[in-house]
C-alpha positions in Angstrom: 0.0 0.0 0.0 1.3 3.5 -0.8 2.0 6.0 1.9 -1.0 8.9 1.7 -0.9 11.9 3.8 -2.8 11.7 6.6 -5.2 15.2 7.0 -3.1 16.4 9.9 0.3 16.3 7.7 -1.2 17.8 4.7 -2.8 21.2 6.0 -1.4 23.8 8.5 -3.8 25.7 9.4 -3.4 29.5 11.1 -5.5 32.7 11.6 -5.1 34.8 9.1 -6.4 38.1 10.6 -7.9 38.1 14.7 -11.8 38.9 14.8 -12.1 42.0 14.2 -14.2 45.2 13.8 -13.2 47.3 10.9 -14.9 50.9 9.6 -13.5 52.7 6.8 -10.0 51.0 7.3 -8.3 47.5 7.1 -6.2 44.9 8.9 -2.8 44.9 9.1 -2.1 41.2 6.9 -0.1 38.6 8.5 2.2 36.6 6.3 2.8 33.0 6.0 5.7 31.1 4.1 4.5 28.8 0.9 8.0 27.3 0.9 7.2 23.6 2.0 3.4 23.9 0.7 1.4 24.1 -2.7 -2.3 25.7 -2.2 -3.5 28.5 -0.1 -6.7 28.6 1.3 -7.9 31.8 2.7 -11.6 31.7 4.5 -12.8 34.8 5.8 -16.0 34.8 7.7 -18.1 38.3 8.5 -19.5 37.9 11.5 -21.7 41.2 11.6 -22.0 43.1 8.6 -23.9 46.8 8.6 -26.3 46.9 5.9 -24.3 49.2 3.6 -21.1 48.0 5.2 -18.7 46.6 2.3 -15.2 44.6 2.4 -12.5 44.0 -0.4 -10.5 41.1 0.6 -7.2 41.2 -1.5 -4.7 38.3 -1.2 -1.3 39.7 -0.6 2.4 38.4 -1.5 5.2 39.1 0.6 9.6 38.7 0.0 10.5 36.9 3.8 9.8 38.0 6.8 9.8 41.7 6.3 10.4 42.5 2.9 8.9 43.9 -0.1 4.6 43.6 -0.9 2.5 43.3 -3.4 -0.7 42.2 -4.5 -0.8 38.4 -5.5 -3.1 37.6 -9.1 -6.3 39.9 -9.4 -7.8 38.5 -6.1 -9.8 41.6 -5.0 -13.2 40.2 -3.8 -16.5 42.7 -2.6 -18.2 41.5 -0.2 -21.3 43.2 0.9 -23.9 43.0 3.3 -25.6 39.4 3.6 -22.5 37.7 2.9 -20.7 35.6 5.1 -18.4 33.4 3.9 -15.9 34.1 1.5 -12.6 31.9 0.0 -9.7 33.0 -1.7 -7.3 30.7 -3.6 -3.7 30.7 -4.3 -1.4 28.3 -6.0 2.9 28.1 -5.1 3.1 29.0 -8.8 1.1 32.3 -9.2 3.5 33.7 -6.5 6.3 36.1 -8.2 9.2 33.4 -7.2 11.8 34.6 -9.3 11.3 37.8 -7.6 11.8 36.0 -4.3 8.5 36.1 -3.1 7.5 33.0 -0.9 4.8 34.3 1.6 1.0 35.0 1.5 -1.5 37.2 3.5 -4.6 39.0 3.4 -5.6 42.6 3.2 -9.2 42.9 4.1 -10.8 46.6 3.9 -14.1 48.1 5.3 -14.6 50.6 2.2 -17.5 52.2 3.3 -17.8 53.8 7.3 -19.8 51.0 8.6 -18.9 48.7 11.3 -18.1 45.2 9.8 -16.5 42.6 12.2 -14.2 40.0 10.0 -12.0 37.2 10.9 -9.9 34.8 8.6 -8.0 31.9 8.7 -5.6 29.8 6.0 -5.2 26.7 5.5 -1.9 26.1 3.7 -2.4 22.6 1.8 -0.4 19.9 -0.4 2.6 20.0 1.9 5.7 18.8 -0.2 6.9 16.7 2.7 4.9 14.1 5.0 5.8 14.8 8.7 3.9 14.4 11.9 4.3 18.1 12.6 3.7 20.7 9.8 6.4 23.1 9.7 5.5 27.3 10.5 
């Protein structure tokens, strides 16, 4: 029989962005390295949306640990009121590699003056090595 990932050694998963409430601004993103895994999987959940509150979620790409930004693929999603769920997909190859980026975030932005509270998670998936404990 050939050796299959088990769930727990083929997804990390972290929290992309804290709940939070945001009005007419945006999170700061948190960035996670793509270097031992193939998919990103960004869910972002609005827990209270104001009726003409609105969000653009916008995947971001990032050189190491504090280097240059950018945006990653046309990923900018509006979300509006009513909606409460939304996922965001990357793949290792639509990051700009040969430009040395190799980490992923969110930037999620309240684009009206309402109060919207958000939260997000990623799952980072297709990890290139089995292991009982998924590498940061």
């Amino acid at each position: 029989m050939a050796n299959v990932h088990k769930p727990d050694e083929n997804i990390k998963t972290d929290i992309a962005m804290l709940y939070a409430t945001l009005n007419n601004s945006a999170n700061t993103p948190l960035y996670f390295s793509m270097e031992n895994y193939d998919l990103a999987w960004f869910i972002t959940h609005v827990h209270a949306n104001a009726s003409a509150g609105s969000l653009t979620l916008q995947m971001r790409q990032r050189v190491g640990a504090a280097g240059a930004q950018a945006n990653l693929k046309a990923s900018a999603t509006l979300v509006t009121a009513g909606t409460l769920n939304v996922s965001l997909f990357a793949r290792g190859e639509d990051l700009t590699v040969n430009s040395s980026y190799d980490r992923v975030g969110i930037l999620i932005t309240e684009t009206e003056t309402q109060n919207v509270t958000v939260s997000s998670v990623l799952l980072r998936m297709r990890a290139r090595y089995k292991q009982a404990t998924l590498i940061a």
